[in-house]
Every structure is written in structure tokens, then in C-alpha cells.
LUMMIMAR-915530 format. One record per residue (C-alpha): residue number from 1; x, y, z. Coordinates in nm, 2 decimals, always signed. Layout:
N
<atom num="NUM" u="X" v="Y" w="Z"/>
...
END
This chain:
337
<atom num="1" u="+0.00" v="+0.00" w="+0.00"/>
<atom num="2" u="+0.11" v="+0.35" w="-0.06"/>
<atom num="3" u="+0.24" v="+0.59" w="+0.22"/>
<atom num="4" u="+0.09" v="+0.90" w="+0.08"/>
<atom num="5" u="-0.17" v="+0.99" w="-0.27"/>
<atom num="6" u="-0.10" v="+1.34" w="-0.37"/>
<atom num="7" u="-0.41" v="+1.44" w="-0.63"/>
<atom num="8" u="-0.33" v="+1.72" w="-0.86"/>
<atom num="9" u="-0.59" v="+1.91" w="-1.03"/>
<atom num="10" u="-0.49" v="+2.04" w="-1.36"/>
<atom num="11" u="-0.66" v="+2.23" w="-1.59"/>
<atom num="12" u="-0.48" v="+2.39" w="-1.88"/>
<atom num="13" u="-0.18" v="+2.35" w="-1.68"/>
<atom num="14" u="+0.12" v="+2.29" w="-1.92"/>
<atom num="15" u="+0.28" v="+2.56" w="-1.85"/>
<atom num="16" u="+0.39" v="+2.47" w="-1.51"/>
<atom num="17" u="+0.26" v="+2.16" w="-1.46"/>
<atom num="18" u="+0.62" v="+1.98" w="-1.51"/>
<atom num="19" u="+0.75" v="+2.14" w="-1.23"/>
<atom num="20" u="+0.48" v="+2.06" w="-1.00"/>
<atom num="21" u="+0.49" v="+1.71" w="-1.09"/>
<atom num="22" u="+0.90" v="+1.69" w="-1.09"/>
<atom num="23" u="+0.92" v="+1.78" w="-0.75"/>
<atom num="24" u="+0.64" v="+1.55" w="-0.61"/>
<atom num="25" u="+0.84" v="+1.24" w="-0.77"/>
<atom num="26" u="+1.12" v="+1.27" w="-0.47"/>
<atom num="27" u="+0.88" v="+1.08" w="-0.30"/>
<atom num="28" u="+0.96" v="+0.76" w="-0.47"/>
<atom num="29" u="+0.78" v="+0.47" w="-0.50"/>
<atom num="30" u="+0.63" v="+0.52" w="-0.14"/>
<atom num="31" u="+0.37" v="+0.80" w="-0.31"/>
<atom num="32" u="+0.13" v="+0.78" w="-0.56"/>
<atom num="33" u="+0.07" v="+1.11" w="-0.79"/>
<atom num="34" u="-0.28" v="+1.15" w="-0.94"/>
<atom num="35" u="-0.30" v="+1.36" w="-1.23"/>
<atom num="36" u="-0.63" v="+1.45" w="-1.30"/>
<atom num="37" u="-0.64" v="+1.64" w="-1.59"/>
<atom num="38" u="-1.02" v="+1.81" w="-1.54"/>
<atom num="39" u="-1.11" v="+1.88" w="-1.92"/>
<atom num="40" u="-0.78" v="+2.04" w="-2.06"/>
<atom num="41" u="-0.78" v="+2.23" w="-2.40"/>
<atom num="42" u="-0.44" v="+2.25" w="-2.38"/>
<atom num="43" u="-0.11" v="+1.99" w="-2.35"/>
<atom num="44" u="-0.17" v="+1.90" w="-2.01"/>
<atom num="45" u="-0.33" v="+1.57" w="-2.11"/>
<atom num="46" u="-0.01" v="+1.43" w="-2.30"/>
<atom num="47" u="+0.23" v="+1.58" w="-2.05"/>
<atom num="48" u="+0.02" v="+1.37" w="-1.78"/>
<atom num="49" u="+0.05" v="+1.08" w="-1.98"/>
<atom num="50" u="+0.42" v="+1.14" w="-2.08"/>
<atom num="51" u="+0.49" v="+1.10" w="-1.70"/>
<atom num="52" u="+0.27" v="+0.81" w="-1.62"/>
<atom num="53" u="+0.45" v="+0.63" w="-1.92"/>
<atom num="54" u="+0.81" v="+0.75" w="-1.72"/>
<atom num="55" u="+0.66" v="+0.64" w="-1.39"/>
<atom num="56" u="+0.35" v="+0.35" w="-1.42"/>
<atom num="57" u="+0.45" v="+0.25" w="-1.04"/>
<atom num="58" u="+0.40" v="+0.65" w="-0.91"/>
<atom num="59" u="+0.19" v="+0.84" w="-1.22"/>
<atom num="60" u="-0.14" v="+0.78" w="-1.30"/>
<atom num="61" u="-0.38" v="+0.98" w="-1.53"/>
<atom num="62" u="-0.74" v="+1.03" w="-1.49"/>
<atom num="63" u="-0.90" v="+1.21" w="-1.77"/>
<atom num="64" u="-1.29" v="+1.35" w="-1.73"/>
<atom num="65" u="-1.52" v="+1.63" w="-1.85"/>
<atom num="66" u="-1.44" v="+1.99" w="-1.68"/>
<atom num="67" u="-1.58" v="+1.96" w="-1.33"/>
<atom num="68" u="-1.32" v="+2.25" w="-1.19"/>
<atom num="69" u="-1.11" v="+2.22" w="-0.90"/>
<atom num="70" u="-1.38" v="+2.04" w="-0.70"/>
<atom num="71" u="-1.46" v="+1.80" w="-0.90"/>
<atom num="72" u="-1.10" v="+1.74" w="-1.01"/>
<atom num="73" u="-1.07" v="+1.67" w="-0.61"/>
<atom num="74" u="-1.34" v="+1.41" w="-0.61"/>
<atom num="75" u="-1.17" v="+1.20" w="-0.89"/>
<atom num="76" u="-0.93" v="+1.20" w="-0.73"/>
<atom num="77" u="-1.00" v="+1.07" w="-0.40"/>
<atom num="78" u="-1.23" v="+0.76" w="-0.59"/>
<atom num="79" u="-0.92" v="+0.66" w="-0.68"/>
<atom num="80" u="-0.64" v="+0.73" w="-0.44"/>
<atom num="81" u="-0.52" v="+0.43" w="-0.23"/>
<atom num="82" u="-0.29" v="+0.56" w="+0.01"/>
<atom num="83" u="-0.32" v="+0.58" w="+0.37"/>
<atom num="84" u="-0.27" v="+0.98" w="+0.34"/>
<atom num="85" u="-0.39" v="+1.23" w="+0.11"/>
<atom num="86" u="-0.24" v="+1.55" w="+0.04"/>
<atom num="87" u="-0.39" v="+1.77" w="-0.25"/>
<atom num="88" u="-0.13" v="+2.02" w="-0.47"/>
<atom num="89" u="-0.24" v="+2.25" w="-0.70"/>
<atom num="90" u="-0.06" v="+2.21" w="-1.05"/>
<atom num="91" u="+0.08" v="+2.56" w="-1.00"/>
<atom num="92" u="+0.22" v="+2.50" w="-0.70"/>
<atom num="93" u="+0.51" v="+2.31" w="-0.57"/>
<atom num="94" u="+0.67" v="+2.11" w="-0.27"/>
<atom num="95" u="+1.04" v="+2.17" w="-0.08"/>
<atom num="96" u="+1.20" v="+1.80" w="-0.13"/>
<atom num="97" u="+1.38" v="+1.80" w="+0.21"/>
<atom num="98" u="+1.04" v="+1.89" w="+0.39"/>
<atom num="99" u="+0.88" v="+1.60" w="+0.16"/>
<atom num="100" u="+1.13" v="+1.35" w="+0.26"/>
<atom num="101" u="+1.07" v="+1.41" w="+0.64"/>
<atom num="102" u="+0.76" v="+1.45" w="+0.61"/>
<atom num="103" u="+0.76" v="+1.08" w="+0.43"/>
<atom num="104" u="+0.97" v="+0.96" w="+0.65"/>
<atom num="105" u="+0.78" v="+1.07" w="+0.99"/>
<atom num="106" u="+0.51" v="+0.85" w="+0.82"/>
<atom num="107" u="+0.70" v="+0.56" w="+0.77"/>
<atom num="108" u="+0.78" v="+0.60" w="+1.19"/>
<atom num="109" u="+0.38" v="+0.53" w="+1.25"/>
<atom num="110" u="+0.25" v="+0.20" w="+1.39"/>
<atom num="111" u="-0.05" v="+0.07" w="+1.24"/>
<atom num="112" u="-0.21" v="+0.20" w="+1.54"/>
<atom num="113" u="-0.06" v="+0.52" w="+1.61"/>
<atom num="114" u="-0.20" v="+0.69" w="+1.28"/>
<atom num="115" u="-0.29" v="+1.03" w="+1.34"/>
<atom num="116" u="-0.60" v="+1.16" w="+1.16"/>
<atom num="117" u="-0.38" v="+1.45" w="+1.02"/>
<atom num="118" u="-0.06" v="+1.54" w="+0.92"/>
<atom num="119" u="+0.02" v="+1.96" w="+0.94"/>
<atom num="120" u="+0.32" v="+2.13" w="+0.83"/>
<atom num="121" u="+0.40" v="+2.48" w="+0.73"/>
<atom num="122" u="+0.32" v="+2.62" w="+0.41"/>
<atom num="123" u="+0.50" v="+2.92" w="+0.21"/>
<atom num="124" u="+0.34" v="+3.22" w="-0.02"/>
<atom num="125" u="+0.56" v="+3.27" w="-0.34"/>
<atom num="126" u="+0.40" v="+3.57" w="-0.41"/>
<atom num="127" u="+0.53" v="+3.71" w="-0.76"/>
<atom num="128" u="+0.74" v="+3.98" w="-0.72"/>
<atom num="129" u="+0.83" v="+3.94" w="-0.36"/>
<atom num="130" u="+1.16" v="+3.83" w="-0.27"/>
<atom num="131" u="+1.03" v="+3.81" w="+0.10"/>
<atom num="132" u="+0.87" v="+3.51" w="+0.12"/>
<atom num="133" u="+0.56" v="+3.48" w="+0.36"/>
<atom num="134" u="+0.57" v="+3.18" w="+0.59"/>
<atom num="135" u="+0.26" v="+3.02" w="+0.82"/>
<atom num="136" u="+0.43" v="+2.83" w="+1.11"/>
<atom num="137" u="+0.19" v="+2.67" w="+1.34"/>
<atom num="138" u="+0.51" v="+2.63" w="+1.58"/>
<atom num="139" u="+0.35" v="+2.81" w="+1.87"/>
<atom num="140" u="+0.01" v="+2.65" w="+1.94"/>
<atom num="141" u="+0.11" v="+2.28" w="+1.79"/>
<atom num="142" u="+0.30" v="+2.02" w="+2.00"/>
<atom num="143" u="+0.58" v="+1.92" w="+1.72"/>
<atom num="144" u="+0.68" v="+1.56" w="+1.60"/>
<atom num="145" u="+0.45" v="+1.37" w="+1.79"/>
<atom num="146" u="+0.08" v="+1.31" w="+1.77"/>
<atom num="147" u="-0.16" v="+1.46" w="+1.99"/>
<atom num="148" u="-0.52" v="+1.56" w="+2.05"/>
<atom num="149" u="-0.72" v="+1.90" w="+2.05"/>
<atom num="150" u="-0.69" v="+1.92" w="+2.35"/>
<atom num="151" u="-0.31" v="+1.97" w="+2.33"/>
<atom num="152" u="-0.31" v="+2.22" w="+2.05"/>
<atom num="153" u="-0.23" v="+2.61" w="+2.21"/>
<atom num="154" u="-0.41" v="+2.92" w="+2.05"/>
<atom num="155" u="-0.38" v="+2.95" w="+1.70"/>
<atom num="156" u="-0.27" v="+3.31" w="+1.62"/>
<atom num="157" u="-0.49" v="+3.50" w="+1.38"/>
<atom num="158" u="-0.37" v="+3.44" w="+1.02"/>
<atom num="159" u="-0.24" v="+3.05" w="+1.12"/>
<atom num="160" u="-0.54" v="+2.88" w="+1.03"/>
<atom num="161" u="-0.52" v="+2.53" w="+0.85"/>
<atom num="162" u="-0.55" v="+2.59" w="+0.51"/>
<atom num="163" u="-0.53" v="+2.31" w="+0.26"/>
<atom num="164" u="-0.22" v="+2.33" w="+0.16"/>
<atom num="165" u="-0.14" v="+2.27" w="+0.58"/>
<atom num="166" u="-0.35" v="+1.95" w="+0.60"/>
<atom num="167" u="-0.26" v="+1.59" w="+0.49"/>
<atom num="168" u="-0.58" v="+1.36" w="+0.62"/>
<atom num="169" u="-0.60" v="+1.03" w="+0.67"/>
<atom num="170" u="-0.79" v="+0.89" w="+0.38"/>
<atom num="171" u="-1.01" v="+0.72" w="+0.64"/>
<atom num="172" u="-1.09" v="+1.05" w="+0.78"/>
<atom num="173" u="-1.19" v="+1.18" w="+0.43"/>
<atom num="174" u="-1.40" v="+0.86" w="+0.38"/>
<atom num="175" u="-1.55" v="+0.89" w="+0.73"/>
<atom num="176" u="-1.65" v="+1.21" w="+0.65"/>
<atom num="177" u="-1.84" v="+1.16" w="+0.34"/>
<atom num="178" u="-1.66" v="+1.48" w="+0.16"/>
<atom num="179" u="-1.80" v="+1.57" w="-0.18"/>
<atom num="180" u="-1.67" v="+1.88" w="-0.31"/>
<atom num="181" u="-1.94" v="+2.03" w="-0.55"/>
<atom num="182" u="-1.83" v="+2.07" w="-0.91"/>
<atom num="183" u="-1.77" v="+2.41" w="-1.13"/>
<atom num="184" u="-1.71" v="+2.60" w="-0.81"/>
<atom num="185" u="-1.44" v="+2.79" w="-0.68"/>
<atom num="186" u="-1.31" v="+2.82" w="-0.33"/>
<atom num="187" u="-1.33" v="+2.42" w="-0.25"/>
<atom num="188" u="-1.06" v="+2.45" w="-0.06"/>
<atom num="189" u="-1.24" v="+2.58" w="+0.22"/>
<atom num="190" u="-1.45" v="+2.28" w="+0.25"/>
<atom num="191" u="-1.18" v="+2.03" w="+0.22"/>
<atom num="192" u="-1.03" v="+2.24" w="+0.51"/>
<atom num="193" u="-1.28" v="+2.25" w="+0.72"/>
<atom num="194" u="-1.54" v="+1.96" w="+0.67"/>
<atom num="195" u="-1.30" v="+1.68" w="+0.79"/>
<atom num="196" u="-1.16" v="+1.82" w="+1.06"/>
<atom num="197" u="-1.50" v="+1.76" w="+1.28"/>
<atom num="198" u="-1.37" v="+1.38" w="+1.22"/>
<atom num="199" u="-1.00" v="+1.46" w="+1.29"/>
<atom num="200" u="-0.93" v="+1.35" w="+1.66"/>
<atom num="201" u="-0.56" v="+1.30" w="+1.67"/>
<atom num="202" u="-0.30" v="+1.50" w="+1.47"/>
<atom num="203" u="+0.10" v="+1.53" w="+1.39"/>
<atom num="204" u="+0.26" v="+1.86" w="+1.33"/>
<atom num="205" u="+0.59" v="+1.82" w="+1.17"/>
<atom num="206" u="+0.74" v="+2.23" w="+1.16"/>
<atom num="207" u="+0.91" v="+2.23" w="+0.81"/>
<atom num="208" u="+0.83" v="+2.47" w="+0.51"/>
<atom num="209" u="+0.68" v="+2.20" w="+0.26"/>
<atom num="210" u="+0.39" v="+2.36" w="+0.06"/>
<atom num="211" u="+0.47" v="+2.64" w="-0.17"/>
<atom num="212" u="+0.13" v="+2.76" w="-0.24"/>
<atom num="213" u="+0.22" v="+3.09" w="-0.59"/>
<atom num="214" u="+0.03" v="+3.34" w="-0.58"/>
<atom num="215" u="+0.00" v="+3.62" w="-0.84"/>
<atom num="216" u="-0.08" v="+3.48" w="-1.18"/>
<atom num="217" u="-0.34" v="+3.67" w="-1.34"/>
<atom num="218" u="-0.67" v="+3.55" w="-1.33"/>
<atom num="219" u="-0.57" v="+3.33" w="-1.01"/>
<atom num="220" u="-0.94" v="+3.24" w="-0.86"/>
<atom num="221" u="-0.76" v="+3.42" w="-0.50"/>
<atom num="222" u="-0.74" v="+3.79" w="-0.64"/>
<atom num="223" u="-0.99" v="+4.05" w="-0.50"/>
<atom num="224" u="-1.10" v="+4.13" w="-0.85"/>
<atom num="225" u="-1.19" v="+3.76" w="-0.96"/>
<atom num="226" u="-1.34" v="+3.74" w="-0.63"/>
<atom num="227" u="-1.54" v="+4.04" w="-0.69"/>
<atom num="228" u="-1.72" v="+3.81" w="-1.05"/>
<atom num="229" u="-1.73" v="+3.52" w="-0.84"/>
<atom num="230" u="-1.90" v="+3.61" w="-0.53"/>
<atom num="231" u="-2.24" v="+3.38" w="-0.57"/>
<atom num="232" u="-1.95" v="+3.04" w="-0.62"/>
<atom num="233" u="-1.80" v="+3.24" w="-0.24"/>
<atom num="234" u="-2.14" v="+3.27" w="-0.09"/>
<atom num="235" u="-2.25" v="+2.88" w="-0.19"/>
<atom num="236" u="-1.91" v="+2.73" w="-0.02"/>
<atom num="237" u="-1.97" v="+2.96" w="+0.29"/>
<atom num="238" u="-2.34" v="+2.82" w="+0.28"/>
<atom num="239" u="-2.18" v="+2.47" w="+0.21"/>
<atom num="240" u="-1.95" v="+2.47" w="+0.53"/>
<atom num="241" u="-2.28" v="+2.55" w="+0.71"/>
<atom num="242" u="-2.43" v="+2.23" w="+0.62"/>
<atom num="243" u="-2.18" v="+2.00" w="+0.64"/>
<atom num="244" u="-2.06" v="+2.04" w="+0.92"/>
<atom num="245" u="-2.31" v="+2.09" w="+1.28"/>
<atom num="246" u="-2.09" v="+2.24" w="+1.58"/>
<atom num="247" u="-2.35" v="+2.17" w="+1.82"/>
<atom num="248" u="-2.23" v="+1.80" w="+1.78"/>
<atom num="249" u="-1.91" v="+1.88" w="+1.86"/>
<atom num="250" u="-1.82" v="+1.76" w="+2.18"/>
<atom num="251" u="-1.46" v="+1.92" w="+2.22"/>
<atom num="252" u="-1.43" v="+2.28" w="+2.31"/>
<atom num="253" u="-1.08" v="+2.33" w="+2.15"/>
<atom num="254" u="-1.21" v="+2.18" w="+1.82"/>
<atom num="255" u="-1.54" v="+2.39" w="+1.83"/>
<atom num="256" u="-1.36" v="+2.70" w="+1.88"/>
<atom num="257" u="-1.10" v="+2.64" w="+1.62"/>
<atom num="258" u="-1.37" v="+2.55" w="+1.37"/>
<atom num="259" u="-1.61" v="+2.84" w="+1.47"/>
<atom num="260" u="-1.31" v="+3.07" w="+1.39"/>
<atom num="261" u="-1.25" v="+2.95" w="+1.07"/>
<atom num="262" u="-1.63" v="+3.00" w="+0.99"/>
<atom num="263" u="-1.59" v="+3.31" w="+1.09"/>
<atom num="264" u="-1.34" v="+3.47" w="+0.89"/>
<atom num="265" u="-1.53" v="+3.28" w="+0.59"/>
<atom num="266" u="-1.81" v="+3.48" w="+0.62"/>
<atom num="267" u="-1.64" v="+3.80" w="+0.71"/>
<atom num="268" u="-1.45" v="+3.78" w="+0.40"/>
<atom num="269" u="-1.82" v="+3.68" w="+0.17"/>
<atom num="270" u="-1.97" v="+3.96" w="+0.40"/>
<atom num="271" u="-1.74" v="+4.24" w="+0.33"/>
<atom num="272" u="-1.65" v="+4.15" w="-0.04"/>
<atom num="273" u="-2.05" v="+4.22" w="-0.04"/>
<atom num="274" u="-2.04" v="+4.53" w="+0.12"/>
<atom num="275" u="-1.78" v="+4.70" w="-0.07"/>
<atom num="276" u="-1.90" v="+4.59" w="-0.36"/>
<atom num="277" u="-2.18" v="+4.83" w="-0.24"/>
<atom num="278" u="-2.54" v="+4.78" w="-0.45"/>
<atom num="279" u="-2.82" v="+4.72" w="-0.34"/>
<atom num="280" u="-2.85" v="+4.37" w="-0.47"/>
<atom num="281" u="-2.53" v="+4.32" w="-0.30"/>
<atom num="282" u="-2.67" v="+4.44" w="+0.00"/>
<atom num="283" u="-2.96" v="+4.21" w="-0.03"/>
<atom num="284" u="-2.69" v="+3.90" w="-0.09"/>
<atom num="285" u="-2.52" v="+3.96" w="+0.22"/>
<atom num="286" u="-2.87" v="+4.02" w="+0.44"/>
<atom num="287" u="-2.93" v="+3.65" w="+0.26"/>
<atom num="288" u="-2.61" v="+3.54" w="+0.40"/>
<atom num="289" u="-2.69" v="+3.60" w="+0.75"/>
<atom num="290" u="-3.07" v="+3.49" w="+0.75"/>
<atom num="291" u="-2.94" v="+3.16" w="+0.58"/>
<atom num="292" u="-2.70" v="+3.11" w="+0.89"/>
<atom num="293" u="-3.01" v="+3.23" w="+1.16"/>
<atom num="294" u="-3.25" v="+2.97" w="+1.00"/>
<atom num="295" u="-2.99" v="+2.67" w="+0.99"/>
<atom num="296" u="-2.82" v="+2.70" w="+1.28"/>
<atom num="297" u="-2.99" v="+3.00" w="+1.56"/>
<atom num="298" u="-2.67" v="+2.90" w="+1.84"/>
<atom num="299" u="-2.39" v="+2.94" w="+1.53"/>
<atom num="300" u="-2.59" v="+3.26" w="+1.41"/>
<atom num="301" u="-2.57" v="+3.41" w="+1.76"/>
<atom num="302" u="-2.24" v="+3.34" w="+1.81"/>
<atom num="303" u="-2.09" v="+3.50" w="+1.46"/>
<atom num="304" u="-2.33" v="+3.78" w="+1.52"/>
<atom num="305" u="-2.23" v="+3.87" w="+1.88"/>
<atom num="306" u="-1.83" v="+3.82" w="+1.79"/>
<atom num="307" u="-1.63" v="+4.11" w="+1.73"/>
<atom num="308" u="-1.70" v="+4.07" w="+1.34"/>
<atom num="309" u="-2.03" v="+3.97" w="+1.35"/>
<atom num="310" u="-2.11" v="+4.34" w="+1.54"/>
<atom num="311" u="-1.85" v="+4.53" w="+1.34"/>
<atom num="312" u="-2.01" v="+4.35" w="+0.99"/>
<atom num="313" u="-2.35" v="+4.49" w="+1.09"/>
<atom num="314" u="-2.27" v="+4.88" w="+1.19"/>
<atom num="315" u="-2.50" v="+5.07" w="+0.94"/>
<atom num="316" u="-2.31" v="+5.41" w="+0.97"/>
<atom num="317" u="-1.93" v="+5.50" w="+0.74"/>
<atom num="318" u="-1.71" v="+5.45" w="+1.04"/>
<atom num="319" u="-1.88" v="+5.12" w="+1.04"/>
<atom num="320" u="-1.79" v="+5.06" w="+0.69"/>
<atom num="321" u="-1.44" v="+5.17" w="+0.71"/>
<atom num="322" u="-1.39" v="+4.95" w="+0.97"/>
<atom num="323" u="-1.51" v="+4.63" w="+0.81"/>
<atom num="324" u="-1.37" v="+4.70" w="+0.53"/>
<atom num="325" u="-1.01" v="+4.72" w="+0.79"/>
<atom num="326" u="-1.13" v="+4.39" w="+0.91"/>
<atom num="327" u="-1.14" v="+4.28" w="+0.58"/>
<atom num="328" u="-0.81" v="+4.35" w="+0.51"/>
<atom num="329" u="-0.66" v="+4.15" w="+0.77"/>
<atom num="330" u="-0.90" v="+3.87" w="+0.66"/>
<atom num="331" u="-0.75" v="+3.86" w="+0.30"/>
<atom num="332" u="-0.42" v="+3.79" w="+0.45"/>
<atom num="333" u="-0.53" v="+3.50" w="+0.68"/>
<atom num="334" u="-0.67" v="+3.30" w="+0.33"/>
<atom num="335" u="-0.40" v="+3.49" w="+0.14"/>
<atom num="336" u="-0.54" v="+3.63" w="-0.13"/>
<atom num="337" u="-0.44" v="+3.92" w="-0.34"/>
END
């Protein structure tokens, strides 16, 4: 059985594809790399077969219909067969040394001492910048061992889990009945957050491994392509509504954390609203929080009593100024442009 299934989506992705691929083969024979080429007009389909044909025991190829990043996800997954999964955009890229501890901290796990997730730190390569941004989670997470919730410090604002953090246990993901939906954006926030209401036990290992590139134009992260794309936003923030209920969830630490993460969600959905400014905009964003009061009235109070919640719903300019502040800092925690 394979250590680790790394799934990357590709769509019209020959023009960096290679690299994302080259650096994912360090992992040997111990990984398995899922191509999934989601509907390509471009060369991405016979570059994904020119590397299975190089590597039939770690490269496989699934070709399907456009179902964007979501669906790309889902094929994945059918056919991963690892005991981890670990999900890498075609544009971005791993550090080989972090790959080979991070393989190698798995091979040190008993068949009963699996943690439900494996963390590590991930990098912004933000064109342009020679500073490069890293989120460590070396101050709330117990390092190289595995622990529970209940073990895990404060997380700092802007050191949430994103996706490129997380490696699950493929049992987790199956335990959790994840489907991403198809033809929508901003997945990455349910495959972030959905699971982790199963994850009971995790291992933190504090090396930079995921280099997550920001700044290509039309990257589904910038403001502006937000801006278009607000419904596909307001749908996943609806989505990690319904998938996951936090009144079931029995640990405070856990509850909290995931609360948070909501949070900052629908801040970000809430303001991208606001300064958008019309009136059917408006109406959107009222939508938003009467969809969260009818679902769930405890989660509703909660986000509207928090320091956002209040600050989202001033109706005066130094109210809007200061959302829109709030909104700032937000973009930096999911770290878009």
C-alpha cells in the first residue's frame, strides 16, 4: 500500500505543470501522484501521460469532462489508495527535504498510532516578492508527535489550517463523506474545514513544505476575480454551514477552532459584499446571515455577537471603514491578493 496519494488538479496547466509534478516524484515509489487532468484544451493531457508512461509505479492519469477544481478533487479521491492524502495545486510546488521528512515521519507510525492528520507549514511565493511569507503553526502545535485537541495552544490569527497545511488520513476523508461540489471555486475551504470535525488525533511536523504561488493573473484568489465570483463564495460559505453541525461537537478546542475559521469565511463573503456596495449586493449579504439564523440559531448568535459579527452589521461609514479594515486583515489570513 502507498504511504501517501498526492491528487493534482490540472486544468490547462502545461505551462507549469512539469514542475509541480517533478518535485512531487522525490517521494519515490512510497507515493502515488494523481493527475487528474479536469477537461484540458491545452497539453496537459499528453504531458500527464508522458509522466505516467516515465513512472506507471507513481503516475497515473485520470482524464474527465471539466468539473473544476472540486470535482478534479473528487476523482481524485475515488481513486487514491494511500493511507494519506495530500492535494497540490498544479501551479504550486513542494520543498524535497520537507517531503522527505515529512515521508519519512510516516514511515515511523504504527498501524495503530496513525494520526488523523498530518500539518506542516506552508509558504506564499508571491510574484514579485523576494520576501517570502511563511505560516508556522510552531506556537500552538505540539511538534513531531501526535496529539489531540486538546493539546493544540491558541492558533494566532492568520495560522489557520488551510489546505495546503493539511494531509488527512484517507479514512478520515471517507468517514467524513466529503464531496466537493463541481464548477465552483473556493473548494478549498470545505476540504479544510469539513473533515476536521472527524480529525481526533493530529502530527505537526514544523518544516516549510507547501509552496502555495500566488499572483498569476486570473488566479481564482485575487480580489477582483473574487469580486465576479461572489455567488460560487457565498455557496461554499453556505456549504461549510451544512456540512458540518458544531453543536455535535463535543470538544471545546475543536469547536472554537472551527467556529473561527467559519468566521473569517463569512467576514471575507460579508465584506466582499459590502464594498461591492449595490443594493442587490446588499440584499446577498442580508441573505447570507438569514441563511446562517435559520440553519443554525446557536452558530448565528455566536458569529453575530463576535467582534466581526457586530462590526459587519454597523450601518453608519465609520462602520464601513472598519469592516472594510477587518477585511483587510481577513485577506491575509486565506491569502489572497
Amino acid at each position: 500500500m502507498k504511504l501517501l496519494s498526492i491528487i493534482v488538479p490540472c486544468y490547462n496547466s502545461s505551462g507549469y505543470m512539469r514542475h509541480c509534478i517533478d518535485t512531487l516524484l522525490v517521494g519515490g515509489e512510497a507515493v502515488e501522484i494523481i493527475v487528474v487532468n479536469d477537461g484540458s484544451a491545452d497539453n496537459t493531457p499528453d504531458i500527464a501521460e508522458e509522466y505516467e508512461r516515465k513512472y506507471p509505479e507513481i503516475v497515473s492519469v485520470v482524464h474527465q469532462a471539466n468539473k473544476g477544481h472540486g470535482g478534479a478533487i473528487n476523482a481524485g479521491l475515488a481513486k487514491a489508495s494511500g493511507i494519506f492524502v495530500k492535494i497540490v495545486d498544479s501551479d504550486d510546488w513542494v520543498d524535497a527535504e520537507s517531503y522527505k521528512k515529512i515521508i519519512g515521519t510516516i514511515t515511523s507510525f504504527s498501524s495503530d498510532s496513525l494520526p488523523d492528520a498530518i500539518i506542516s507549514n506552508y509558504v506564499y511565493e508571491k510574484l514579485g516578492k523576494r520576501r517570502k511569507t511563511v505560516i508556522s503553526y510552531s506556537d500552538a502545535l505540539p511538534e513531531g508527535r501526535v496529539f489531540t485537541w486538546d493539546e493544540a495552544g491558541q492558533f494566532r490569527l492568520g495560522r489557520y489550517m488551510l489546505m495546503h497545511a493539511l494531509i488527512y488520513r484517507r479514512e478520515v476523508l471517507r468517514k467524513s463523506g466529503l464531496v466537493l461540489p463541481e464548477n465552483t471555486f473556493y473548494v478549498d475551504n470545505i476540504y479544510a474545514y469539513t473533515p476536521l470535525a472527524y480529525v481526533e488525533t493530529m502530527c505537526y511536523i514544523n518544516v516549510n513544505f507547501y509552496r502555495y504561488f500566488i499572483g498569476r493573473e486570473g488566479q481564482s484568489v485575487q480580489e477582483k476575480t473574487m469580486m465576479k465570483r461572489i455567488d460560487q463564495q457565498l455557496a461554499v460559505n453556505k456549504l461549510m454551514i451544512e456540512s458540518v453541525n458544531l453543536s455535535d461537537i463535543a470538544n471545546n478546542k475543536k469547536r472554537r477552532y472551527l467556529m473561527h475559521y467559519l468566521e473569517i469565511v463569512t467576514a471575507i463573503s460579508s465584506i466582499l459584499l459590502l464594498k461591492e456596495g449595490s443594493r442587490t449586493s446588499v440584499i446577498k449579504r442580508d441573505g447570507l446571515w438569514q441563511y446562517i439564523k435559520a440553519k443554525d440559531a446557536v452558530v448565528y448568535g455566536e458569529l453575530r455577537k463576535s467582534l466581526v459579527g457586530r462590526i459587519l452589521h454597523l450601518r453608519t461609514p465609520i462602520g464601513r471603514l472598519t469592516a472594510i479594515a477587518v477585511y483587510k486583515i481577513s485577506r491575509m489570513i486565506v491569502g489572497f491578493s
